[in-house]
MIKE-969226 format. One record per residue: x, y, z of N, C-alpha, C, O, CB in turn. Coordinates in steps of 0.2 Angstrom, whole numbers, plus 5000, padded with zeros to 4 digits. Last residue first. Glycine has a CB too. Layout:
// residues N
XYZXYZXYZXYZXYZ;...
This chain:
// residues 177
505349865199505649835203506149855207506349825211505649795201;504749915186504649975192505049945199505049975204503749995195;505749845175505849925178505849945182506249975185505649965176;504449765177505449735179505749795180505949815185506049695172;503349815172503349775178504149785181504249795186503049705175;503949835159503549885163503749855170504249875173502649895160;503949685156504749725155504449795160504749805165505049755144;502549645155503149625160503749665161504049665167503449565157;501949735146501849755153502249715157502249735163501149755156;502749665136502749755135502749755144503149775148501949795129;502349535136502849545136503049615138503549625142503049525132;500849565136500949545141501649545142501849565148500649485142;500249695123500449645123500649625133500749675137500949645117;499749815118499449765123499649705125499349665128498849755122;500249955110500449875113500149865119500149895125501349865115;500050025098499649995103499749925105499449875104499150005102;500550145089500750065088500350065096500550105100501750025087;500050265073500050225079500250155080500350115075499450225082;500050335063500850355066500950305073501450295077500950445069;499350215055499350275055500150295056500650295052498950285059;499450075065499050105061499450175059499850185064498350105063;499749915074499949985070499549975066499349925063500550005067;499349825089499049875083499549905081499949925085498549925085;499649675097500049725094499549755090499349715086500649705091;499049575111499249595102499649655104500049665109498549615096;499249415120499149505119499249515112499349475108499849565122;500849355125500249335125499949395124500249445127500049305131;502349355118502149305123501449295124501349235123502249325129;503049415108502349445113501949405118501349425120501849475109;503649305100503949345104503449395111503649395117504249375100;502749255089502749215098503049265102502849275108503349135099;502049345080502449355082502649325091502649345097502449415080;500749345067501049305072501849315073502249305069501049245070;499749455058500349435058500549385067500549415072500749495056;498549515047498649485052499349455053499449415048498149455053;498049665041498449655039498749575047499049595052498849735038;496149725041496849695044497349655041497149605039496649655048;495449875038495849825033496249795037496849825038496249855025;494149945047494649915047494849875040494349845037494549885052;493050085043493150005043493949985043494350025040492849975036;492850155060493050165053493150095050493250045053493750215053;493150195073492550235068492550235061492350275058492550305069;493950165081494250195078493650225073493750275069494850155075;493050065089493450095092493750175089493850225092493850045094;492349985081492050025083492250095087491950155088491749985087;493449945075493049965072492750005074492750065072492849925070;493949845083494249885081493949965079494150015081494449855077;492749765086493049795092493349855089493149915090493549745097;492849685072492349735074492449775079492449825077491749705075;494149625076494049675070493449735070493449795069493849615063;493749535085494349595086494249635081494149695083495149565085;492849475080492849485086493249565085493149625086493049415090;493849415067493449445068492949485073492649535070493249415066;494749325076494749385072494349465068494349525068494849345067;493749235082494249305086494449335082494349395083494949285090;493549165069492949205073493349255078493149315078492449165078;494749135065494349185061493749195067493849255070493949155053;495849105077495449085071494849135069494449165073495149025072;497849155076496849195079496349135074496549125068496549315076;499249105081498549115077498049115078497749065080498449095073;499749195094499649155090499449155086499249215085499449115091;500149335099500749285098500649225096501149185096501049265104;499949455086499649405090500249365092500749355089498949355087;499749615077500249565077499849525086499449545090501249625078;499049685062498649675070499449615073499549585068497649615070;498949855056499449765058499249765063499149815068500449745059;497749905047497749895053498349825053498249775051497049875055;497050045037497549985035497649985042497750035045498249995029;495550105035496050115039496550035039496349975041495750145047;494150215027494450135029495350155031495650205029494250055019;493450305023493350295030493550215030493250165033492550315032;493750345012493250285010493050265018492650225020493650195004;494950435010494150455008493550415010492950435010494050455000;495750345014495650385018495150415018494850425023495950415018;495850245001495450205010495250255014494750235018495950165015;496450364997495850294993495350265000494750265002496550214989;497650355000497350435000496350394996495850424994498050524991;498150225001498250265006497550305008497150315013498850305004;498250184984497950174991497550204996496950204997498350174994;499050314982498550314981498050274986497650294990498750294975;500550284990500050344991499150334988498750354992500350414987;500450144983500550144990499950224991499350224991501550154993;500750194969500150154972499950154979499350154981500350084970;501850284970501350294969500950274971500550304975501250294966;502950174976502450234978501950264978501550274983502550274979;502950114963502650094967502450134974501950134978502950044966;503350214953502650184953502550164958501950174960502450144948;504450294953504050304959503350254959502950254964503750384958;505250234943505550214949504850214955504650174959506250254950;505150344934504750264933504850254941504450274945505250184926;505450484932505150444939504850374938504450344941504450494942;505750554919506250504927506250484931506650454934506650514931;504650604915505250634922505750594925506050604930504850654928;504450514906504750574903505150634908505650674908504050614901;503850424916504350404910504850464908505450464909503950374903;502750474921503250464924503850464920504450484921503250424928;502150504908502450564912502950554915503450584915502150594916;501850364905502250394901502350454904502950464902502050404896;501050334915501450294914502250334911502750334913501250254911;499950404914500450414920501150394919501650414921500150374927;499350344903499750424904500150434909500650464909499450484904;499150224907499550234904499750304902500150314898499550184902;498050274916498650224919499250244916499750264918498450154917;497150324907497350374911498150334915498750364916496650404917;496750214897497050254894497450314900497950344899496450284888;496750054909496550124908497050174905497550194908496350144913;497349914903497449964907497050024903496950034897498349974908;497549834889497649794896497349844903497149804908498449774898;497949914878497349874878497249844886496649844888497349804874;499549924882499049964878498349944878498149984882499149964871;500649894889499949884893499349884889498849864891499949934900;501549844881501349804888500749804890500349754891501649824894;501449954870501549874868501449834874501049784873502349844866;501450064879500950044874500949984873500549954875500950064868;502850044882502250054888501650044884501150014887502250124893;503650064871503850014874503050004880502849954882504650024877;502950214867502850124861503050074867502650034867503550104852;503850264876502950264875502750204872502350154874502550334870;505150214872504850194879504150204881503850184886505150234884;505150304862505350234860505150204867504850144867506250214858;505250444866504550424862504650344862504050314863504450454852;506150444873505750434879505050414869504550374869505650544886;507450344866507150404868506450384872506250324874507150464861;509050294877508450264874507850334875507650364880508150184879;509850344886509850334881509550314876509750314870510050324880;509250324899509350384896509450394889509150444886509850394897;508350184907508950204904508950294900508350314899509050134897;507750164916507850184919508450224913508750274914507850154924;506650064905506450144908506750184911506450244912506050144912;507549964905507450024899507250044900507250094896507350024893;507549904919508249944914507949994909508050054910508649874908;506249884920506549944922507149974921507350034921506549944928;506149774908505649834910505949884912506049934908505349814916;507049694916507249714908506749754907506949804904507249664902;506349654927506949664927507049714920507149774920507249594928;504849634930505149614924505749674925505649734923504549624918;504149644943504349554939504649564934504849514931503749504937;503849764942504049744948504449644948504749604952503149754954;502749774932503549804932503949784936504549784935503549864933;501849704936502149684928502849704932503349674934501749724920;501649744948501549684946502049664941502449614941500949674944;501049864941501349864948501749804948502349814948500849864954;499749834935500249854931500949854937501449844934499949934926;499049794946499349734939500049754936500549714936498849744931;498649914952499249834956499149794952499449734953498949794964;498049974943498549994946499249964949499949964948498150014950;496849884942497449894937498149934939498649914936497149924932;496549924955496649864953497149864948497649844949496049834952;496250044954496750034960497049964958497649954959496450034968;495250084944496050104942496750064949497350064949496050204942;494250014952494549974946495250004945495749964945494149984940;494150104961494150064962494550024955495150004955493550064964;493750214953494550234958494550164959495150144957494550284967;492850284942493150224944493750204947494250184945493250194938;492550444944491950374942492150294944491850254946491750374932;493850514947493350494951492950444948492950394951492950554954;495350514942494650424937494250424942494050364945495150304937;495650624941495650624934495150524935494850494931496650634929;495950624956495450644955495250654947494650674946495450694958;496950524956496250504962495650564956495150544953496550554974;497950574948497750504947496950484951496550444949498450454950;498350664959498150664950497750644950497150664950498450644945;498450584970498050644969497850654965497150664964498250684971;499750524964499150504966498450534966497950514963499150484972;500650624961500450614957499850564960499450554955500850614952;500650674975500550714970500150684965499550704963501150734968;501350554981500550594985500250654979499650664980500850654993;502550584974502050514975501450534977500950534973502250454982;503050674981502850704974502250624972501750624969503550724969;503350654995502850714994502550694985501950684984503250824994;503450474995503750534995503050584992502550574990504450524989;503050385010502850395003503150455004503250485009502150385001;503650225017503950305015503850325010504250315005504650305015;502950105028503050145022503150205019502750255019502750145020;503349955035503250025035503550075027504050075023503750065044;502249825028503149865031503049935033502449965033503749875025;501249725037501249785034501849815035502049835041500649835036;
């Protein structure tokens, strides 16, 4: 999980977006990360969205022709606002905030668990429920390996990082020496 820098107006137009598809948030998240997808693979995409010169009605037809049938009629208004403000660029923030403000309502919490090996699913799992119980909420683990931490994990979540790791309380250890 990178760390992520969602901008105020990203959070904005998520929010929008959260409360114009309450009956189907789920699906729009999905289409959400297609249409995310498309743009994010198609180079010549964001040229002409980023371009100026090109009018904004000829870039509605250009976002019709991609997505028209493919995507929810509310997607592809987003689309086109952003388009009209200059914000193509934000979509993927967007998605990010949306997310975010998505799992927050749903009492679910994006979790890097970092290990110095690889866990097999039952310790994973093990750990996951522990988590769980701990934070009050369903966990989404993001699992990663890092030998460096010698032995122990690593939590981030939120603004939090929780190191349990053995290397952390070694260096702790060398200090008080």
């Amino acid at each position: 999980m990178a760390e992520k820098k969602i901008s105020t107006i990203s959070k904005i137009y998520a929010n929008a977006l959260l409360e114009a598809c309450s009956d189907c948030r789920d699906l729009i998240k999905a289409q959400l990360y297609e249409v995310l997808e498309v743009i994010s693979s198609s180079q010549d995409l964001n040229i002409v969205m980023a371009d100026n010169s090109i009018s904004p009605c000829k870039k509605n037809d250009i976002l019709d022709k991609i997505f028209g049938d493919k995507v929810d009629n509310r997607i592809i208004n987003l689309l086109k606002i952003l388009s009209d403000k200059n914000r193509f660029g934000e979509i993927s923030s967007i998605y990010e905030a949306y997310e975010e403000i998505l799992n927050s309502r749903s009492n679910k919490k994006n979790v890097e668990i970092i290990s110095s090996i690889d866990l097999d699913e039952n310790m994973k799992n093990k750990i996951t429920e522990r988590l769980q119980n701990k934070l009050n909420c369903e966990i989404l683990p993001d699992w990663h390996v890092d030998e460096n931490i010698i032995a122990g994990l690593n939590f981030k979540f939120d603004d939090y990082v929780i190191d349990a790791s053995v290397r952390t309380k070694l260096e702790k250890l060398s200090k008080n020496i």
